[in-house]
MIDREN-60923 format. One line per field, with one value per residue (C-alpha): x, y, z; residue number from 1; residue in three letters; chain. Coordinates in Angstrom, 2 decimals. Layout:
N
east: [X:...]
north: [Y:...]
up: [Z:...]
nr: [NUM:...]
rest: [ala:...]
kette: [A:...]
//
This chain:
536
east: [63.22:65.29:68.31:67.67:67.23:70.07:72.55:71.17:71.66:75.63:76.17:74.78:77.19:79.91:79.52:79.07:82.73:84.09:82.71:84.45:87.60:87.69:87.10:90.42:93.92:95.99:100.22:102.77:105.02:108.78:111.81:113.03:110.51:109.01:106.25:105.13:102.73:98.76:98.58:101.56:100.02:100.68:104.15:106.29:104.09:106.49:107.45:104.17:104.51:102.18:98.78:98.75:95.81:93.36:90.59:91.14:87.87:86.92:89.88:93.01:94.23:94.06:96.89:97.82:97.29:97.15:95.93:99.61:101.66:105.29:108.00:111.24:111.49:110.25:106.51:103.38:99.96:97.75:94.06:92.22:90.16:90.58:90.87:91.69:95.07:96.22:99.09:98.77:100.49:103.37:100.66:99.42:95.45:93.91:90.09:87.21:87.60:86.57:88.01:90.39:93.77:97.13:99.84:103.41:106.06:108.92:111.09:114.02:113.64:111.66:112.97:112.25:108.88:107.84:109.20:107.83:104.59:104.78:105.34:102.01:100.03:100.82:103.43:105.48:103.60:106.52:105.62:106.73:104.82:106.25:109.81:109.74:108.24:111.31:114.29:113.16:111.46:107.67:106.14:102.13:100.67:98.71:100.70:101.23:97.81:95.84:92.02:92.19:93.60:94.47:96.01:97.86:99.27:100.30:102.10:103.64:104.47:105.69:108.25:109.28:110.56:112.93:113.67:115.38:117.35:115.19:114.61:111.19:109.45:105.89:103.88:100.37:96.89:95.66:91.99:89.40:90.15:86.47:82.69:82.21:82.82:82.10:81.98:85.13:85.84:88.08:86.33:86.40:86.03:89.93:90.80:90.30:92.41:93.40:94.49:96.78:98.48:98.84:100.44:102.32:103.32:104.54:106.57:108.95:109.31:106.48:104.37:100.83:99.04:95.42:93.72:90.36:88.03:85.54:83.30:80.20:78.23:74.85:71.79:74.05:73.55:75.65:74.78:70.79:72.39:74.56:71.65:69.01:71.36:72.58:76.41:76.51:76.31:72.85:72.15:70.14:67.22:68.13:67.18:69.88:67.77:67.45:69.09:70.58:67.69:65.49:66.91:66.17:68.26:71.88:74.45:75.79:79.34:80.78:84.48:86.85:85.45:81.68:79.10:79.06:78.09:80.41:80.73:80.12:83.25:81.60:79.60:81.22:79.34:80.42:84.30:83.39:82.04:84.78:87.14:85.67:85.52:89.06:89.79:88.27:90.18:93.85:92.08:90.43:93.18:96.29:96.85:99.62:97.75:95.93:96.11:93.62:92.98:90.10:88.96:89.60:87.83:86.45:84.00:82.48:80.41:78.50:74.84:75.92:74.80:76.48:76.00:78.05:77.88:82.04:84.11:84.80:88.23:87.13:85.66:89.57:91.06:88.64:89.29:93.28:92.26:91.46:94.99:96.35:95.02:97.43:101.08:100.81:99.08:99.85:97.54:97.49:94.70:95.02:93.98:95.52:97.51:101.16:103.14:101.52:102.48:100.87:102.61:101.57:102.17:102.37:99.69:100.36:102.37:102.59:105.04:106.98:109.82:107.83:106.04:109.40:111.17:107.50:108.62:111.53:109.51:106.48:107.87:109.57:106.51:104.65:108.01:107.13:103.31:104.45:104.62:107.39:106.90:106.16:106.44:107.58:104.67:105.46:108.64:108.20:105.04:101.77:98.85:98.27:96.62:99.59:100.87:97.82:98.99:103.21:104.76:107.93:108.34:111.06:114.01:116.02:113.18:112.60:115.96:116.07:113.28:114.41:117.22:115.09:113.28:116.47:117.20:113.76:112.08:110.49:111.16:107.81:107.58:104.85:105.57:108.21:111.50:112.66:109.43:110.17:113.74:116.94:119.62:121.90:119.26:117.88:121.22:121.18:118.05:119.18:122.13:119.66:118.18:121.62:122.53:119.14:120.70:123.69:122.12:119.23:120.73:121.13:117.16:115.99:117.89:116.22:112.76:113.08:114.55:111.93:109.19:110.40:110.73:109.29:112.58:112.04:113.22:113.89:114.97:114.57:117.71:116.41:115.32:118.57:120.68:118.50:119.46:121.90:119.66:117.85:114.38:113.83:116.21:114.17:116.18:118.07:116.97:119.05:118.69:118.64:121.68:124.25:123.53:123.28:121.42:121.32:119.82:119.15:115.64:116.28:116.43:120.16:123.50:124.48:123.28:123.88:124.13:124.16:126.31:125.83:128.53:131.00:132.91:131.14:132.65:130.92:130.10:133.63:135.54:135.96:136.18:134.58:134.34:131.07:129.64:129.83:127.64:128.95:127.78:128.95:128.65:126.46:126.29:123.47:123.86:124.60:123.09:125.41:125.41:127.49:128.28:128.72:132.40:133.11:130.09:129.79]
north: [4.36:1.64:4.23:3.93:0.40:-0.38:1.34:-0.08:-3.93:-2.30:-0.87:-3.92:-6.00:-3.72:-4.60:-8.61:-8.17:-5.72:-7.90:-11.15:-9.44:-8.28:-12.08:-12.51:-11.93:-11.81:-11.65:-11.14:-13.91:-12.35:-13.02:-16.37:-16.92:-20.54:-21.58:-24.85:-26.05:-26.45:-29.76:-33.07:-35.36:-32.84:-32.02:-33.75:-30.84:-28.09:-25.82:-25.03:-24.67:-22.59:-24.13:-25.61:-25.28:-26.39:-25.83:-27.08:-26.53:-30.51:-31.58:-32.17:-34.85:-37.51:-36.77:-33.92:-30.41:-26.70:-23.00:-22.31:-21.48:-20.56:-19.09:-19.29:-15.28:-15.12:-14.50:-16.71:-16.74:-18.09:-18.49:-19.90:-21.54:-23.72:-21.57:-21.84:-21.04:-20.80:-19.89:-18.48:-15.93:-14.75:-14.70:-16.70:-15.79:-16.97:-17.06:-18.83:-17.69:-18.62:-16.79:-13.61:-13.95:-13.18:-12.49:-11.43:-10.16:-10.19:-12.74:-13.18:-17.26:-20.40:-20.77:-17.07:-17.52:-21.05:-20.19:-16.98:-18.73:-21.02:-18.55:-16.86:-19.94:-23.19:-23.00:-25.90:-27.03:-28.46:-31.83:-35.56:-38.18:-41.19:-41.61:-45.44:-44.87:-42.61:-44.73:-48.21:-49.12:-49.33:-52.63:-52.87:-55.76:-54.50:-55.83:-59.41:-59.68:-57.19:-57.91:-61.22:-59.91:-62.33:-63.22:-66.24:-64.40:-61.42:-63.39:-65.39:-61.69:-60.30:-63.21:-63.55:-59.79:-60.72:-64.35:-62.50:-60.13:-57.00:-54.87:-55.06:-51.24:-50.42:-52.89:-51.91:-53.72:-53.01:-53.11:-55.75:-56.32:-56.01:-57.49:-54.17:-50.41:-48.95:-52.09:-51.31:-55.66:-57.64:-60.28:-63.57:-65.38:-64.45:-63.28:-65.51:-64.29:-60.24:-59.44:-62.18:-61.22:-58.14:-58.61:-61.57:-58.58:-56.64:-59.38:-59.83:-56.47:-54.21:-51.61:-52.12:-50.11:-50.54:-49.35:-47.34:-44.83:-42.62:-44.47:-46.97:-49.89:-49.00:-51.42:-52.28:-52.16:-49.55:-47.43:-47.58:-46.13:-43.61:-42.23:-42.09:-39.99:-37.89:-38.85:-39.01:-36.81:-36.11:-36.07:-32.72:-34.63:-32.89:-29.37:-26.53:-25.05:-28.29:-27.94:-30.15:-30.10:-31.40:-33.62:-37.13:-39.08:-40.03:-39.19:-42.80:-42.34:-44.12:-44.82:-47.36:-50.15:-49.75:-47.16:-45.99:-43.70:-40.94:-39.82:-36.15:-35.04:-31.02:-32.86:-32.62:-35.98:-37.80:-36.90:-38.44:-41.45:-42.55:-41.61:-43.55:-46.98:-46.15:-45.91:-49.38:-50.95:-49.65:-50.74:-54.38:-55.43:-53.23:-51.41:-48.86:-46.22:-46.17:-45.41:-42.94:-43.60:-42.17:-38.67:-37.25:-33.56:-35.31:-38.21:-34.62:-33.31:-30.52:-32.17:-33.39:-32.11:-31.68:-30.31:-27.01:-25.84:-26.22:-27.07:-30.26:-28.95:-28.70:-32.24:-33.57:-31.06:-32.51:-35.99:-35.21:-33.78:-36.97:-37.94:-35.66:-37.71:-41.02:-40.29:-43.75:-42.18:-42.23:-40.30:-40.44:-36.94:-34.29:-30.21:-27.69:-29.59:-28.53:-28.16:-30.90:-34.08:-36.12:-38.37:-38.13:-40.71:-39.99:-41.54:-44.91:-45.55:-48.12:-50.67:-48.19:-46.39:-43.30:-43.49:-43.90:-40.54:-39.08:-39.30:-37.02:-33.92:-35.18:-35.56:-32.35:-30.42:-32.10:-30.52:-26.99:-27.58:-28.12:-31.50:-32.60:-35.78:-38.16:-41.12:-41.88:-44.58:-48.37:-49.82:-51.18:-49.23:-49.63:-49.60:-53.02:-53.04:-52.65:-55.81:-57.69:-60.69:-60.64:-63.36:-61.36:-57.92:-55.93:-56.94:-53.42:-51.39:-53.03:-52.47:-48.87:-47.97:-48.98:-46.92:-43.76:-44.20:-44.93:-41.58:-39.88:-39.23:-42.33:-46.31:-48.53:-52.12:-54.08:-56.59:-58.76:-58.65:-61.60:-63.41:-61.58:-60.86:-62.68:-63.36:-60.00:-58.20:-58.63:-58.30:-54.82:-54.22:-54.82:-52.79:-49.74:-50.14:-50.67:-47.37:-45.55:-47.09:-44.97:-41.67:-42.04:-39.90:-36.72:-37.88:-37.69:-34.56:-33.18:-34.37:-32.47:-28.64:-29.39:-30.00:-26.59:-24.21:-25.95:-26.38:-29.30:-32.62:-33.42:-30.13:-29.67:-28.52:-25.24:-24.51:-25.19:-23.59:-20.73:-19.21:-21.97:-23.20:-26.13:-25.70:-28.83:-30.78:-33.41:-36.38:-35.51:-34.13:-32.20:-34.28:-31.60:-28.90:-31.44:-34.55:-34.39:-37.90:-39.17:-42.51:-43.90:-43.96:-45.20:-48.96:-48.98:-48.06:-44.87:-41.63:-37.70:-35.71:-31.58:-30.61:-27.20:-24.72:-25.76:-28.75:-32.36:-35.89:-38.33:-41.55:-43.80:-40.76:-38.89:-35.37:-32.65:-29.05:-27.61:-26.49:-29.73:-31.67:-35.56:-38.66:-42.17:-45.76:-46.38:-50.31:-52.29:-51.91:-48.26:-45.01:-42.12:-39.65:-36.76:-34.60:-30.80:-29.87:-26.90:-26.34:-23.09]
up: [-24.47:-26.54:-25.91:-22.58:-22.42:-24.58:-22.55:-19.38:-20.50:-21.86:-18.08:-16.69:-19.07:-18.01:-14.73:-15.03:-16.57:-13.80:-11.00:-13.09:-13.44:-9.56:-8.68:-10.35:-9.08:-11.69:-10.73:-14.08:-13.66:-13.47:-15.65:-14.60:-12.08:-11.20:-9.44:-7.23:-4.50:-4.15:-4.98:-4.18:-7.16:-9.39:-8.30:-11.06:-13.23:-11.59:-11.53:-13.46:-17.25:-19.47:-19.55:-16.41:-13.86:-10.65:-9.20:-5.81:-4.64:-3.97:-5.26:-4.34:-6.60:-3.67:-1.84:0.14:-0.61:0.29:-0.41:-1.22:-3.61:-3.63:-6.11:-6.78:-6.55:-2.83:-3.60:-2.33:-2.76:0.72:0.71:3.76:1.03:-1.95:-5.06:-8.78:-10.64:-14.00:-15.73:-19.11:-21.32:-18.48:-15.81:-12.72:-12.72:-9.67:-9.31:-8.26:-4.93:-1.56:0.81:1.25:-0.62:0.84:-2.21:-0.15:-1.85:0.75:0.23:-2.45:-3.14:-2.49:0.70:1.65:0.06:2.41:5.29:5.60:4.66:7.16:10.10:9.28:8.34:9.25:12.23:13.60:17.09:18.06:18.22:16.52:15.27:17.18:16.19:15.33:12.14:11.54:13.04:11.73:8.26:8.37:6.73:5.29:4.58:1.84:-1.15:0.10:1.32:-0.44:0.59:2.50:5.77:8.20:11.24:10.24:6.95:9.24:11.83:8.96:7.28:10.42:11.17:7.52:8.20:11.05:9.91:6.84:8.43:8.49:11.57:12.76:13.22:12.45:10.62:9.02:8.90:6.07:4.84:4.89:8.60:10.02:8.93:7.42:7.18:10.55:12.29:14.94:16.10:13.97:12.07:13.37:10.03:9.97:13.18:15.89:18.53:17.35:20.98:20.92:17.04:18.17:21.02:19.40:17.09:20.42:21.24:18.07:18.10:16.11:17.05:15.58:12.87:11.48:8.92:9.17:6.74:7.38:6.11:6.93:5.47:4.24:5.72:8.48:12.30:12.74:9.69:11.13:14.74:13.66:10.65:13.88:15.62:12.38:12.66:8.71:5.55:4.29:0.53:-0.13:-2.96:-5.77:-3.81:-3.32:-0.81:1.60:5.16:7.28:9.40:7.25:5.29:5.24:3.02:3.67:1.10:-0.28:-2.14:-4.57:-3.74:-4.72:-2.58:-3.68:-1.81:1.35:4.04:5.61:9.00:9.02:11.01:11.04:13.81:16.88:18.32:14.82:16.27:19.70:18.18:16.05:18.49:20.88:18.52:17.67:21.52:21.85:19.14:20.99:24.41:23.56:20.70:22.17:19.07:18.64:15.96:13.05:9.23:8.09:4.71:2.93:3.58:0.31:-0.29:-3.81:-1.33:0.01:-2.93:-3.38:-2.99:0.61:3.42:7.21:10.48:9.78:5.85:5.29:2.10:0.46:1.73:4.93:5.61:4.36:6.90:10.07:8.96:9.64:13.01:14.31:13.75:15.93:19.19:18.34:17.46:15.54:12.53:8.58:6.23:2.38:1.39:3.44:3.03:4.98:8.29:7.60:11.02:12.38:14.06:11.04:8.97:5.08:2.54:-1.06:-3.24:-4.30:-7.18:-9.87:-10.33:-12.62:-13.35:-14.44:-10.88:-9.16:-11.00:-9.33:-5.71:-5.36:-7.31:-5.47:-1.32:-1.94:-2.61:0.39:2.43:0.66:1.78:5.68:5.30:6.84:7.77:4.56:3.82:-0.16:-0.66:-0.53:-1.90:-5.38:-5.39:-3.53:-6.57:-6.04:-9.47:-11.53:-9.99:-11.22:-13.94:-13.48:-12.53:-12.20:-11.12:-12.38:-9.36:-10.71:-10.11:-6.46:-5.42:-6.86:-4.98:-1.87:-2.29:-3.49:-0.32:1.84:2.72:3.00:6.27:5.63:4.07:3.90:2.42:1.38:-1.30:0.26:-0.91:0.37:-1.86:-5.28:-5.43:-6.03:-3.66:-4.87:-5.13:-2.19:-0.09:-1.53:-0.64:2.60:2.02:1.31:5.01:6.62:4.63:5.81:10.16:9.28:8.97:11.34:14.11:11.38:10.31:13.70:14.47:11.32:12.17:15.74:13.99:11.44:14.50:16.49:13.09:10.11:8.04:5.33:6.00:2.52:0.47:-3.24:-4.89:-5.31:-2.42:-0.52:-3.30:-5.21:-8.33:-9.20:-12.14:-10.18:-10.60:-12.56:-10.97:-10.19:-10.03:-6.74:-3.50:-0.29:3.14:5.54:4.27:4.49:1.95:-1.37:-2.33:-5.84:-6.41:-9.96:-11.09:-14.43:-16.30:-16.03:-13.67:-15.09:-13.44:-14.08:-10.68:-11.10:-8.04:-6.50:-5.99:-3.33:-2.12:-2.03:-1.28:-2.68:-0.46:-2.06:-0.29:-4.35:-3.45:-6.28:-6.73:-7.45:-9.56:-11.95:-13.99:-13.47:-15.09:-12.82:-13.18:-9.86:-8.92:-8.38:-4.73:-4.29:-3.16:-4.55:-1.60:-1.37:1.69:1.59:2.52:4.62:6.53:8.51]
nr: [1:2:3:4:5:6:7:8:9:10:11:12:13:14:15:16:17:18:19:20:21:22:23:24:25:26:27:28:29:30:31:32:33:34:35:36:37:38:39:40:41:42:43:44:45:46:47:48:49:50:51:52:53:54:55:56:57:58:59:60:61:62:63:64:65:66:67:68:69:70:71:72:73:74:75:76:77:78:79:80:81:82:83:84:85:86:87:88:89:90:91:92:93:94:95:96:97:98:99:100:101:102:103:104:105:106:107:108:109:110:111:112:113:114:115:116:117:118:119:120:121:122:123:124:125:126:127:128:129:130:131:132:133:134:135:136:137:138:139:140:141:142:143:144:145:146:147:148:149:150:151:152:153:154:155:156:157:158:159:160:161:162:163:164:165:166:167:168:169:170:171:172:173:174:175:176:177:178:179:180:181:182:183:184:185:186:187:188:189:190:191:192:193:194:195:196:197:198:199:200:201:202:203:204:205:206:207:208:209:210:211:212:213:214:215:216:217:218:219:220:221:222:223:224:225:226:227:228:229:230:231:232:233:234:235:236:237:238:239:240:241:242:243:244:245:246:247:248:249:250:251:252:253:254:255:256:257:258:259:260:261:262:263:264:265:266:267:268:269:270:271:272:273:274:275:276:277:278:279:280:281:282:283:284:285:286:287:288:289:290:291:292:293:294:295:296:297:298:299:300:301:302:303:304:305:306:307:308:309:310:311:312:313:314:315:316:317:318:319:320:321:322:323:324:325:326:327:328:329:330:331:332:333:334:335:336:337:338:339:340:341:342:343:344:345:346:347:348:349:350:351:352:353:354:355:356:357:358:359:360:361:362:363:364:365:366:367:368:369:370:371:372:373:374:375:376:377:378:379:380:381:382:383:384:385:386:387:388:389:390:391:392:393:394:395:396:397:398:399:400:401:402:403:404:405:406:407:408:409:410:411:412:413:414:415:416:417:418:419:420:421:422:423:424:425:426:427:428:429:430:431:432:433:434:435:436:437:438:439:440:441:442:443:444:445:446:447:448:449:450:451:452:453:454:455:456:457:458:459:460:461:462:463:464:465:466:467:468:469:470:471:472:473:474:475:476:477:478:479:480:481:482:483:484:485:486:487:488:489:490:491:492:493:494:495:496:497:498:499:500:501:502:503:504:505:506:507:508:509:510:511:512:513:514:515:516:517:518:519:520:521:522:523:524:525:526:527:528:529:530:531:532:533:534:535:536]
rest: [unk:unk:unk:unk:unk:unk:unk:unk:unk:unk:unk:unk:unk:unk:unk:unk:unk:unk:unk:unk:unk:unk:unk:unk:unk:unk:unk:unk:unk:unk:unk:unk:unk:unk:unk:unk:unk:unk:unk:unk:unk:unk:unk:unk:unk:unk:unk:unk:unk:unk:unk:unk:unk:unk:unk:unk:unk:unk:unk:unk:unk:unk:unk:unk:unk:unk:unk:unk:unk:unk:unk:unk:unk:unk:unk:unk:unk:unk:unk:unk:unk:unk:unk:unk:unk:unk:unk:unk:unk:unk:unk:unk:unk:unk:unk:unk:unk:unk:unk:unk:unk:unk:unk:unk:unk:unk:unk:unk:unk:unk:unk:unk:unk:unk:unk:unk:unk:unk:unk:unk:unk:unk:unk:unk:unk:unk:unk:unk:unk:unk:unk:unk:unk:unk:unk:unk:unk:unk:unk:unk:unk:unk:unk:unk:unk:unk:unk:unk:unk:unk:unk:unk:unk:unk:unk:unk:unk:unk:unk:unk:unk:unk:unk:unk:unk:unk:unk:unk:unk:unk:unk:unk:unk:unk:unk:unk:unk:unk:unk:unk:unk:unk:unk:unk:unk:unk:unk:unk:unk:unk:unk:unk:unk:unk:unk:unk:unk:unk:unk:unk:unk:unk:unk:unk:unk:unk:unk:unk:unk:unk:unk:unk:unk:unk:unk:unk:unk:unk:unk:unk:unk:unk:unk:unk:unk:unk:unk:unk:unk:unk:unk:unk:unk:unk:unk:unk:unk:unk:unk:unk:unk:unk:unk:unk:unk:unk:unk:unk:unk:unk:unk:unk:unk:unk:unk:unk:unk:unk:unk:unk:unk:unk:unk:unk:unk:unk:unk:unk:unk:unk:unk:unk:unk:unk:unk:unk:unk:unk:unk:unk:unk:unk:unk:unk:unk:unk:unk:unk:unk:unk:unk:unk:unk:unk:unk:unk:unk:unk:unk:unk:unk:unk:unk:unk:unk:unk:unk:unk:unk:unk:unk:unk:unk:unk:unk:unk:unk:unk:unk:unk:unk:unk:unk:unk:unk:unk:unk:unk:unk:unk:unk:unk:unk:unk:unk:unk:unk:unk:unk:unk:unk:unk:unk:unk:unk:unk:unk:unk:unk:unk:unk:unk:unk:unk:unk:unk:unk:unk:unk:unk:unk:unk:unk:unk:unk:unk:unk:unk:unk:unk:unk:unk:unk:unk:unk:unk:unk:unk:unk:unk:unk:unk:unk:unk:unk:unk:unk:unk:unk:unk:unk:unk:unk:unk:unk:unk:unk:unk:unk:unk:unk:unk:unk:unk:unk:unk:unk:unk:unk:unk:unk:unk:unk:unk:unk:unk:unk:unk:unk:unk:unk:unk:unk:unk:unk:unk:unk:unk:unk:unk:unk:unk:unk:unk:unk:unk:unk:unk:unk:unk:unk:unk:unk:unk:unk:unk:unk:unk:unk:unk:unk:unk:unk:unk:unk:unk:unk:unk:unk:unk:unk:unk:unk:unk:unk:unk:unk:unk:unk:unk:unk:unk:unk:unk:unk:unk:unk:unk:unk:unk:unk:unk:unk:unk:unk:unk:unk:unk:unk:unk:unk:unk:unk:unk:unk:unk:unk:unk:unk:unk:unk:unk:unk:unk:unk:unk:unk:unk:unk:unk:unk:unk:unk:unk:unk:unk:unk:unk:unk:unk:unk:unk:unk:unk:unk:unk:unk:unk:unk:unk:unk:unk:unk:unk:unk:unk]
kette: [A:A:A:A:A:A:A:A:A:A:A:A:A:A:A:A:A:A:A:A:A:A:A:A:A:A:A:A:A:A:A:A:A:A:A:A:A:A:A:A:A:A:A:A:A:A:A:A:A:A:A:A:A:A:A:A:A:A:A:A:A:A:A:A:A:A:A:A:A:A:A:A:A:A:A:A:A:A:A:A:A:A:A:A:A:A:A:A:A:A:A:A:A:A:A:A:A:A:A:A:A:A:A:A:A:A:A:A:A:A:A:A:A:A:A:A:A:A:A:A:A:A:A:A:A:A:A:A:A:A:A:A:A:A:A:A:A:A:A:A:A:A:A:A:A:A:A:A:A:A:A:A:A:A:A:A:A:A:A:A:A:A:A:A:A:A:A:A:A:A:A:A:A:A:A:A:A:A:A:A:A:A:A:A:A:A:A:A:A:A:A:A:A:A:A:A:A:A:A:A:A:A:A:A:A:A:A:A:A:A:A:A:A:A:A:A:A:A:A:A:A:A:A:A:A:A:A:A:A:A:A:A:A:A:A:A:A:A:A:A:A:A:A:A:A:A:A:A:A:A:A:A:A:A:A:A:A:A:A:A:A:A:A:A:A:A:A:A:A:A:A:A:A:A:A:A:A:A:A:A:A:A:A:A:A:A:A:A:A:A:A:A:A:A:A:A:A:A:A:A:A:A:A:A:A:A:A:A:A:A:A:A:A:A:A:A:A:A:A:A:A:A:A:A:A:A:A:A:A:A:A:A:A:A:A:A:A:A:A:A:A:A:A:A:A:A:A:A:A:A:A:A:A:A:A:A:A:A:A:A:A:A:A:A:A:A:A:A:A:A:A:A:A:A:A:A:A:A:A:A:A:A:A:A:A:A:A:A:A:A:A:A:A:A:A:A:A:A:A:A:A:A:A:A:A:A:A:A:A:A:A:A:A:A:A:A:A:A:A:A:A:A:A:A:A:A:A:A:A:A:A:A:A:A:A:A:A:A:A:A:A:A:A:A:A:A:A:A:A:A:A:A:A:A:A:A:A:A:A:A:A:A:A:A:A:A:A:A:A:A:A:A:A:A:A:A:A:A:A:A:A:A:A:A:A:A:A:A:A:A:A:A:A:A:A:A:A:A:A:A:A:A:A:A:A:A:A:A:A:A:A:A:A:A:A:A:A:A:A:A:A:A:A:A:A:A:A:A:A:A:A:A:A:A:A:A]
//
């Protein structure tokens, strides 16, 4: 009998073990091979070194993200789900599953491996955000004004723009607009005529974004209205088995403005209702679009309730859907939307070099993701906090920036230039922008291919030119196939370029034969670009 019993708990062991290892999908990493994707926080991480994992199930490192992820030898790995990874000992181990995995084998390189990806997954639909935010330099007013939102600041912000020689494009409302979360009427505290700023706004030449969550005030008029009808998340009281049905409690989440509600999006009557406030903010203010921030999978957790049991993941995914109705739209977490008409931004950044060498590794990933059209976070950096207590920023890093962001499918400002910058520095700030006018007609021909068949914007180097040794090549990035652009991300005016195979001129008219490693002397007013000669 203990024989018996003894081998029964071994077989039962056995099979504990079996079923663990089955969950698992374990790939042997080839000679050479490199790996990126899942998550665009993480990107300046890859390609992924030993050690490195994610669980991506509720989180996705507040900025965008995807069941993806793609190698430098033509192989990907696609869940409809989120899923863990982990690389360790020569292998990629992928577990914690959700959902069926896809592991394809067909293609020779990274751009073999995202493209075919993308075909099966996350097609182009053929459609553009609108086009202003990529032909003129977007402006927020989040830096300048932070929390105290108002219209005579933003008028004030908006003219300061032109009165200094800057083009006017898309400016951004940022938050702290309304009485409260949820509450869909400017304040009037700050705000006494919003139709007229905004159309003001219209009139020097802006389109008009505002800011909005999915989020709502608790003890609020609007919180007791849309909790009658059950428009928000439910908290389960401590009990896995509670439904939706019957629970009674709404889920209040911490987030980085205090507690709140959150619109349950699974809800098909939630959707209707915030579409319809948003539809009366364009119709009674004339506003252009809105950006969505917020909607992170981490402010869905696992205690919550909604109308349709879904993901974390999922709730970030419907929260992008909403986008899709207003071309005017800019979102910075996002699951699982590549190929559509959504403009990303990448998680703001600190007033930092170290953040600034984050946004070429960082947009470039987004591009492998299907996000095409991103936006390289605010000029200068948009984590307000890191601006808290200096009197001075750093002028080099301001202008650098600018020129960083130049030539990516996106520029944004916030903090002013004009307010914090010296007179050379900010004529080449200005410079930058006049650089970025130059090449809009190749960006917006970009942004269209990439709109019909998916094909990055902004190109890492080894993904345009595989098996050339680029994989960490960080500190550059390909515009389309024809532009190599190189701007300095360091405290100084020296920069080391790694030029592919081929003939380049550089943007003084210097011709060079690839491949080279260079170092130049780049002044403080200069974006080293160099075009590929002899194009087919």
């Amino acid at each position: 009998m203990i024989r018996f019993f003894t081998t029964y708990l071994f077989l039962v062991v056995l099979l504990c073990v079996m079923e663990k290892t089955l969950a698992q999908t374990v790939l042997t990493i080839k000679s050479g091979e490199k790996w990126y994707g899942g998550a665009v926080n993480e990107a300046h991480l890859m390609p992924f070194k030993e050690g490195c994992s994610l669980d991506m199930y509720g989180d996705t490192k507040g900025n965008q993200a995807a069941p993806l992820l793609v190698s430098t030898k033509g192989r990907f790995v696609w869940s409809e789900e989120p899923f863990k990874f982990a690389f360790n000992k020569n292998k990629l181990i992928i577990s914690h599953t959700n959902g069926a995995m896809v592991v394809d084998s067909a293609g020779k390189n990274l751009k073999d491996a995202f493209t075919n990806a993308s075909k099966r997954f996350f097609p182009s639909k053929n459609k553009l955000p609108d086009t202003l935010l990529f032909s003129r330099p977007q402006y927020n007013t989040w830096i300048e004004l932070v929390y105290n939102q108002n219209q005579k600041d933003i008028l004030s912000y908006a003219r300061a723009i032109i009165d200094n020689g800057f083009p006017p494009g898309v400016i951004m409302i940022d938050d702290n607009w309304a009485d409260y979360y949820g509450r869909f009427d400017f304040r009037s505290d700050r705000f006494t005529d919003a139709a007229g700023m905004v159309d003001s706004l219209h009139q020097l030449g802006f389109k008009v974004m505002l800011w909005v969550s999915p989020f709502v005030s608790p003890d609020t008029e609007v919180f007791r209205a849309l909790l009658a009808k059950r428009l928000l998340l439910f908290d389960n009281g401590g009990d896995p088995n509670n439904t939706w049905a019957k629970a009674e409690k709404p889920a209040i989440i911490p987030w980085w403005n205090g507690y709140s509600a959150v619109l349950d999006f699974t809800n098909p009557n939630a959707m209707t209702w915030f579409h319809s406030r948003l539809d009366h903010m364009v119709n009674t203010y004339h506003l252009d679009g809105f950006k969505f921030d917020a909607g992170d999978a981490d402010f869905y957790p696992a205690n919550a309730l909604s109308f349709k049991k879904v993901t974390p993941n999922e709730h970030s995914r419907l929260w992008g859907e909403m986008g899709l109705y207003y071309p005017l739209n800019e979102y910075r977490a996002m699951w699982k939307m590549g190929g559509e008409p959504l403009v990303q931004r990448l998680r703001d950044k600190k007033h930092s070099w170290e953040d600034l060498q984050k946004l070429i590794p960082h947009l470039s990933t987004a591009s492998l993701l299907g996000y095409q059209f991103t936006c390289p976070d605010m000029i200068g950096g948009g984590e307000y906090g890191s601006f808290i207590g200096k009197d001075k920023l750093d002028e080099q890093l301001v202008v650098r920036s600018a020129q960083c962001s130049a030539l990516m499918p996106m520029m944004q400002f916030s903090v002013a230039p004009w307010r914090v910058l010296s007179k050379d520095n900010l004529a080449a700030v200005k410079k930058a922008v006049d650089i970025r006018a130059k090449y809009v007609p190749y960006i917006m021909q970009l942004v269209k291919q990439s709109a019909a068949s998916g094909e990055p914007v902004v190109r890492s180097m080894e993904y345009e030119f595989p098996d050339q040794g680029f994989s960490e090549a960080n500190g550059q990035f390909m515009l389309g196939s024809r532009y190599l652009v190189a701007p300095v991300l360091t405290n100084g005016n020296t920069k080391k370029v790694y030029l592919p195979k081929g003939a380049w001129e550089d943007d003084q008219g210097k011709k060079i034969k690839g491949p080279a490693t260079i170092t130049i002397q780049v002044a403080p007013d200069r974006l080293p670009v160099f075009k590929k000669q002899n194009l087919k």
